[in-house]
NUMITOR-69428 format. One record per atom (N, C-alpha, C): residue in three letters; x, y, z; atom name. Coordinates in nm, 3 decimals. Layout:
BEGIN
residu|x|y|z|atome
ALA|X|Y|Z|CA .
...
***
This chain:
BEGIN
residu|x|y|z|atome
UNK|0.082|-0.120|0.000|N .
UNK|0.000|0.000|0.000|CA .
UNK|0.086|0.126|0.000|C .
UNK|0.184|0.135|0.095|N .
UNK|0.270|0.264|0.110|CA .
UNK|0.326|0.239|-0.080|C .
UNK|0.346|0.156|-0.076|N .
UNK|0.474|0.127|-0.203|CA .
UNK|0.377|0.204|-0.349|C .
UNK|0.221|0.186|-0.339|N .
UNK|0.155|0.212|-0.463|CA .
UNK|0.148|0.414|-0.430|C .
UNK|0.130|0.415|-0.293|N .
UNK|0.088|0.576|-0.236|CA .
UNK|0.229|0.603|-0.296|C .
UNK|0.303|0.561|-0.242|N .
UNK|0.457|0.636|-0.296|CA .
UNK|0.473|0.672|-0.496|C .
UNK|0.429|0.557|-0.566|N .
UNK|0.460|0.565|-0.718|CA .
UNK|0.343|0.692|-0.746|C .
UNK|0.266|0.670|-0.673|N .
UNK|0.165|0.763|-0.728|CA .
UNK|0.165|0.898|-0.742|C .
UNK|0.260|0.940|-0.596|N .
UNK|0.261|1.065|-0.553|CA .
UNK|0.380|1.108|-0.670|C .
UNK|0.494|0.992|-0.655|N .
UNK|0.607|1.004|-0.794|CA .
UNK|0.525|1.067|-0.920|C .
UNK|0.409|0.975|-0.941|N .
UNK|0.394|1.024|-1.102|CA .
UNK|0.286|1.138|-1.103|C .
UNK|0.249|1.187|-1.014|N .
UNK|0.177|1.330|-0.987|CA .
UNK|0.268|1.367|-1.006|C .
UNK|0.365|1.412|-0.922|N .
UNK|0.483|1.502|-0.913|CA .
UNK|0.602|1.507|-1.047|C .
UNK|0.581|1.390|-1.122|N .
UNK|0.657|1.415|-1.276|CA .
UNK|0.555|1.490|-1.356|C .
UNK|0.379|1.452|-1.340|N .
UNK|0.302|1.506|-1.433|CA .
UNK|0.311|1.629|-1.408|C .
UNK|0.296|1.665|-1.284|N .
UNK|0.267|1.828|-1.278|CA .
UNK|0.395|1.924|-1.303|C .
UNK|0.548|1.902|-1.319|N .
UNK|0.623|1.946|-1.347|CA .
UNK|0.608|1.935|-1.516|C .
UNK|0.578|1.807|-1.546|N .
UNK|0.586|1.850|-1.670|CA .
UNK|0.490|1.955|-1.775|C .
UNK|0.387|1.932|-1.658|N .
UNK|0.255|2.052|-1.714|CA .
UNK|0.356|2.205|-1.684|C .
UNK|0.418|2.214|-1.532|N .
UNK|0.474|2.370|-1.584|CA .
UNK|0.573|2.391|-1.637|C .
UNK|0.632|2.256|-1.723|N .
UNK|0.734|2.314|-1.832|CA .
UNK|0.649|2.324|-1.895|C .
UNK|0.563|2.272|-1.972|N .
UNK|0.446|2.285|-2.083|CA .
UNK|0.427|2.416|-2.116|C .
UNK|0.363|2.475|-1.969|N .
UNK|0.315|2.617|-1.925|CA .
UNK|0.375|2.701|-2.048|C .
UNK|0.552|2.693|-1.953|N .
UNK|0.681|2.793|-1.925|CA .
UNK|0.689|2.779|-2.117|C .
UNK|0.716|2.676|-2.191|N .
UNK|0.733|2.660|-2.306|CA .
UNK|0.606|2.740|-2.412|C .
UNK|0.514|2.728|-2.324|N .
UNK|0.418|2.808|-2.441|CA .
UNK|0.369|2.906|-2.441|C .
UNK|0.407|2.990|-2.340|N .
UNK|0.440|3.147|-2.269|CA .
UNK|0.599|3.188|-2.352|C .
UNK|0.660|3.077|-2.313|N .
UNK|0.784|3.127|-2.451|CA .
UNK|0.748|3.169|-2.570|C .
UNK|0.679|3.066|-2.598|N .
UNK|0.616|3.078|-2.749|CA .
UNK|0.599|3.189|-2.796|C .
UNK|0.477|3.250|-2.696|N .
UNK|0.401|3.366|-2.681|CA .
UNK|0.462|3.471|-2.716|C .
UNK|0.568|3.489|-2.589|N .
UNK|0.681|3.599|-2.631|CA .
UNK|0.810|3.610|-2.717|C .
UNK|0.822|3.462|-2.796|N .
UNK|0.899|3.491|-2.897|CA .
UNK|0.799|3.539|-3.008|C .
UNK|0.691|3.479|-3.026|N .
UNK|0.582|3.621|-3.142|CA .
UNK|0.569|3.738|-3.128|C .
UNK|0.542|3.780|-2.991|N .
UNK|0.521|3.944|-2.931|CA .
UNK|0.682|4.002|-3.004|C .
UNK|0.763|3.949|-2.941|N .
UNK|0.843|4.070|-2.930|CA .
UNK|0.958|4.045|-3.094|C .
UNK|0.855|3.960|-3.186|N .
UNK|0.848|3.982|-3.340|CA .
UNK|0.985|3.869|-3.395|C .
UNK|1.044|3.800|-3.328|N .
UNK|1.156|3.671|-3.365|CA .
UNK|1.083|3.586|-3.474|C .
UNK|0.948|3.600|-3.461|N .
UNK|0.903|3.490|-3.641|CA .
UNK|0.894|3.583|-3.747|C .
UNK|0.955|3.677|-3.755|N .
UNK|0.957|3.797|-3.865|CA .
UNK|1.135|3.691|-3.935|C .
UNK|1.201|3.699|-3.888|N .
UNK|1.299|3.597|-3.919|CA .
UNK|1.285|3.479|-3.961|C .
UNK|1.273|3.406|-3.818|N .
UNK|1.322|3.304|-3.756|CA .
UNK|1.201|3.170|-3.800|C .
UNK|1.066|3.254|-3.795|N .
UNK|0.983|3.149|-3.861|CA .
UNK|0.885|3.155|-3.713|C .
UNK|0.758|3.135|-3.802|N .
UNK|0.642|3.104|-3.663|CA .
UNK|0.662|2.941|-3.598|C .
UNK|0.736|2.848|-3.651|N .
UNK|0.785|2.743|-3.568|CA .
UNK|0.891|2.772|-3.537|C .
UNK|0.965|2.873|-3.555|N .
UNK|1.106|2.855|-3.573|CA .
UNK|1.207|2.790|-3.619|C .
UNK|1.184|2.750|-3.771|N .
UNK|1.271|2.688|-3.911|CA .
UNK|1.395|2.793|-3.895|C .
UNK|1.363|2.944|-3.918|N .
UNK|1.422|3.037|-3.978|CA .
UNK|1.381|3.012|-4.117|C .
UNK|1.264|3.072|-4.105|N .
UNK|1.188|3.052|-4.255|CA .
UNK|1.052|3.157|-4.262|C .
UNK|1.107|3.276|-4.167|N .
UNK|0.995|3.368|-4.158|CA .
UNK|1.028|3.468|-4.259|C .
UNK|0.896|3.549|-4.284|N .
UNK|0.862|3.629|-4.391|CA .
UNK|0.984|3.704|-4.449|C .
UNK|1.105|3.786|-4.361|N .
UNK|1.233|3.829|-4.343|CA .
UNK|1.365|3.760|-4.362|C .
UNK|1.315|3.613|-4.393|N .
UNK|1.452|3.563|-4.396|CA .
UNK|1.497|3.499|-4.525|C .
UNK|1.434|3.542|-4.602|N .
UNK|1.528|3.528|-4.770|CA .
UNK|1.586|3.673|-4.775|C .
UNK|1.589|3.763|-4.698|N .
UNK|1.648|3.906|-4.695|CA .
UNK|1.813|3.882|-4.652|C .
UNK|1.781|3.745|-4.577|N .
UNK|1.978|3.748|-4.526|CA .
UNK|2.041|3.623|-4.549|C .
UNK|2.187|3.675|-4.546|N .
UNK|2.298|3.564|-4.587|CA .
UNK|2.396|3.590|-4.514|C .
UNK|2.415|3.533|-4.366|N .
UNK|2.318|3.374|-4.406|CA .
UNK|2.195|3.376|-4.313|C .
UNK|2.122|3.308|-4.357|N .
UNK|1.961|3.275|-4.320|CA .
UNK|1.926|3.308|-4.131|C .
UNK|1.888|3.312|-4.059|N .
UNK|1.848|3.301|-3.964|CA .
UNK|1.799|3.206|-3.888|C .
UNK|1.877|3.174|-3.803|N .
UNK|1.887|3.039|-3.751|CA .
UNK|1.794|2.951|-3.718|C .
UNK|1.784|2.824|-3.741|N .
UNK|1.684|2.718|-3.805|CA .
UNK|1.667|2.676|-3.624|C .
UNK|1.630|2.697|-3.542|N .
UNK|1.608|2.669|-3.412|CA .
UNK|1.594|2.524|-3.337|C .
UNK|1.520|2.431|-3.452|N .
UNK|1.510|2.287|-3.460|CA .
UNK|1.635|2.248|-3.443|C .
UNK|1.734|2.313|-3.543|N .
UNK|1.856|2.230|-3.582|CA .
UNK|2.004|2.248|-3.509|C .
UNK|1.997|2.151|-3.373|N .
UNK|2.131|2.188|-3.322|CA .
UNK|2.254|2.261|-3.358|C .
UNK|2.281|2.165|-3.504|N .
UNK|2.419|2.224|-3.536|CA .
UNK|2.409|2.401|-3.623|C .
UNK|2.248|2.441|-3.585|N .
UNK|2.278|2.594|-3.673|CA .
UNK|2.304|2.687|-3.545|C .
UNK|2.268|2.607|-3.452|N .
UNK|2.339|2.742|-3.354|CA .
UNK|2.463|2.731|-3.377|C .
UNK|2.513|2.856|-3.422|N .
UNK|2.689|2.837|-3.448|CA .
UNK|2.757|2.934|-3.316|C .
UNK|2.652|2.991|-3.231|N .
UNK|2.717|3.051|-3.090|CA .
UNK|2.684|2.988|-2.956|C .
UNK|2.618|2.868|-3.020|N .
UNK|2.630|2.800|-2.900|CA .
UNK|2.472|2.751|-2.850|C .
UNK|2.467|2.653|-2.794|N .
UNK|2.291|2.622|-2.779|CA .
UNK|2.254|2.601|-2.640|C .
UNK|2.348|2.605|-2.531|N .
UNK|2.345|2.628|-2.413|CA .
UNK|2.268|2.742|-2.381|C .
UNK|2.180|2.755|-2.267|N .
UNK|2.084|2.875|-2.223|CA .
UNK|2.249|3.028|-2.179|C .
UNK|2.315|3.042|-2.169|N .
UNK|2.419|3.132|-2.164|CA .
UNK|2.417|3.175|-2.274|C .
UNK|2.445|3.102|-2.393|N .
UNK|2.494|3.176|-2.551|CA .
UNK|2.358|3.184|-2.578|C .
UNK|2.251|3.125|-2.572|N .
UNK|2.130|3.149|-2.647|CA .
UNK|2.102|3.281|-2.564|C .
UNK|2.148|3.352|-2.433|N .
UNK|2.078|3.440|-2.370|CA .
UNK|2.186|3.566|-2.456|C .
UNK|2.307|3.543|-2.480|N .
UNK|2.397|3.668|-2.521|CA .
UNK|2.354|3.668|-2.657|C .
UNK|2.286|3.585|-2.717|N .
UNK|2.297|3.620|-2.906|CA .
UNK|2.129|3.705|-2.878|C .
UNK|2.045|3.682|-2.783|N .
UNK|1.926|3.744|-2.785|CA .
UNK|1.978|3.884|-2.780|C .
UNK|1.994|3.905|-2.642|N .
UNK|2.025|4.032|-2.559|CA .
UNK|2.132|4.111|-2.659|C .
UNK|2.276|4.075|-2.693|N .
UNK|2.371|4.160|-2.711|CA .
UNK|2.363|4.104|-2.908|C .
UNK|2.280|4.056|-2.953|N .
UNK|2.275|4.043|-3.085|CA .
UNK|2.411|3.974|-3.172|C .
UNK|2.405|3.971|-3.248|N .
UNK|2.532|3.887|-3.361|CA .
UNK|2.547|3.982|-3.441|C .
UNK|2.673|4.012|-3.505|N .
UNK|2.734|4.148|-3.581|CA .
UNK|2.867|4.059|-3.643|C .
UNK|2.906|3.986|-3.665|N .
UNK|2.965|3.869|-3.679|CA .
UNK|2.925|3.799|-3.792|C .
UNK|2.972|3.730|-3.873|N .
UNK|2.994|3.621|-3.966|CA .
UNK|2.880|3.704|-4.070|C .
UNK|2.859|3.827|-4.083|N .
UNK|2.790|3.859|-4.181|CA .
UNK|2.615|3.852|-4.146|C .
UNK|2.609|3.858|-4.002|N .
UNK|2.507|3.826|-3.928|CA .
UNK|2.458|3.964|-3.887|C .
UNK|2.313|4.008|-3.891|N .
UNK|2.294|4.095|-3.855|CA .
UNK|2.161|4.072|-3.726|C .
UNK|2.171|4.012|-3.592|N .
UNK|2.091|3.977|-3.503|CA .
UNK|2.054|4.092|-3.439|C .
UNK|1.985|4.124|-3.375|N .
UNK|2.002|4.271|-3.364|CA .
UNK|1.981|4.242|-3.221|C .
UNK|2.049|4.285|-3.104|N .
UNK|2.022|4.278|-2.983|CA .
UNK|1.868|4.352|-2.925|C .
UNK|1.841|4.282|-2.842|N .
UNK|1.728|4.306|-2.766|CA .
UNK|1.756|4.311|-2.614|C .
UNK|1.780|4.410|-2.576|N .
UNK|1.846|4.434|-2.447|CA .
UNK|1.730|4.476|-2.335|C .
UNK|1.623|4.494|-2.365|N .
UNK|1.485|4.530|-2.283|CA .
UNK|1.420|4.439|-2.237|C .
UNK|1.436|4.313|-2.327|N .
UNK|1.340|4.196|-2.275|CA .
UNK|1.397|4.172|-2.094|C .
UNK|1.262|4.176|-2.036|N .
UNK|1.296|4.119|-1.947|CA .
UNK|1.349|3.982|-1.853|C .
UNK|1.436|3.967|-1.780|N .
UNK|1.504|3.842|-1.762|CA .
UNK|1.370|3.723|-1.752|C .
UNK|1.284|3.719|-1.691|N .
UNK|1.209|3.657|-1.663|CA .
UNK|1.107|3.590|-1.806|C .
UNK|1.137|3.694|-1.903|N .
UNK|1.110|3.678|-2.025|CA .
UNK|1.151|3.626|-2.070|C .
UNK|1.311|3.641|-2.090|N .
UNK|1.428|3.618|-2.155|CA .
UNK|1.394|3.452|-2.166|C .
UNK|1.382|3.438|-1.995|N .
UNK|1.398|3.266|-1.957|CA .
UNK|1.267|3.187|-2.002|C .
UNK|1.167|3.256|-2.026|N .
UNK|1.076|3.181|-2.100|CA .
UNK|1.107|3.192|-2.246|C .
UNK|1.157|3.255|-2.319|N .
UNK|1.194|3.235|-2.483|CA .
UNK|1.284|3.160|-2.520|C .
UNK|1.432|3.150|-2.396|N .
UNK|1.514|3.017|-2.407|CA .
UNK|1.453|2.909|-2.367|C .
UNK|1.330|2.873|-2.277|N .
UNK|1.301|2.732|-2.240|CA .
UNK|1.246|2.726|-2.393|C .
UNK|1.150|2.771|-2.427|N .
UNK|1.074|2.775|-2.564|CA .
UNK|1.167|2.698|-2.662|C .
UNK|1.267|2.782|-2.729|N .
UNK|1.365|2.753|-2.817|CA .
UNK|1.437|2.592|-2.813|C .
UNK|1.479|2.584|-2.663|N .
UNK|1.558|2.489|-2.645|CA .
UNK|1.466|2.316|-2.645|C .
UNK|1.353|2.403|-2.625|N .
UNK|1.229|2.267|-2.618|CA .
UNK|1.219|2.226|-2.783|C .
UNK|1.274|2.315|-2.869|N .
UNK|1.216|2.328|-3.007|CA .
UNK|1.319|2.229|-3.087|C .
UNK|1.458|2.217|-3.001|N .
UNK|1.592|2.141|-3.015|CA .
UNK|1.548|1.962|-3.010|C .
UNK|1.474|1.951|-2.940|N .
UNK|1.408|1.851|-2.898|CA .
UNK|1.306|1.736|-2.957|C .
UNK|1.268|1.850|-3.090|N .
UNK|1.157|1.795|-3.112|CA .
UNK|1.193|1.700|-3.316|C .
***
């Protein structure tokens, strides 16, 4: 009896974490549209939005591990947002206003997108 109370409370406690990554990921979502990243990057985030036959090279395909070329760790994904790319012919444009709390819902978003 303890042994079934115990798995149970286990798999509440995996479900409901995984509901507020769910949450956290689609509040990302949210604010990677608001603050206009699928003008690029793509409303899934391909890098296949309305803006991105405008550059060379393309805007980074978010799905695809190896296109982060600064790195796909939540650190480099937070400096290419904030302080932008000016580099390799890249024109990212920093976004230095978003708020941190923001910030961290548009990297869970992204990095969930690595995943899929």
């Amino acid at each position: 009896m303890i042994k079934v109370l115990f798995y149970l409370l286990l798999l509440w406690g995996c479900e409901s974490a995984w509901a507020d990554t769910a949450a956290v990921q689609d509040k990302g979502k949210e604010l990677y549209l608001s603050y206009g990243c699928a003008l690029c990057h793509g409303w899934t985030g391909h890098g296949d939005g309305i803006n991105a036959q405008k550059f060379d090279p393309p805007p980074t395909n978010f799905h695809d591990p190896k296109a982060y070329l600064h790195g796909l760790d939540r650190d480099s994904i937070r400096r290419s947002i904030q302080y932008g790319i000016k580099e390799d012919n890249s024109i990212m444009p920093a976004f230095e206003d978003i708020p941190p709390d923001e910030l961290d819902k548009i990297i869970t978003y992204l990095q969930s997108l690595q995943k899929k």
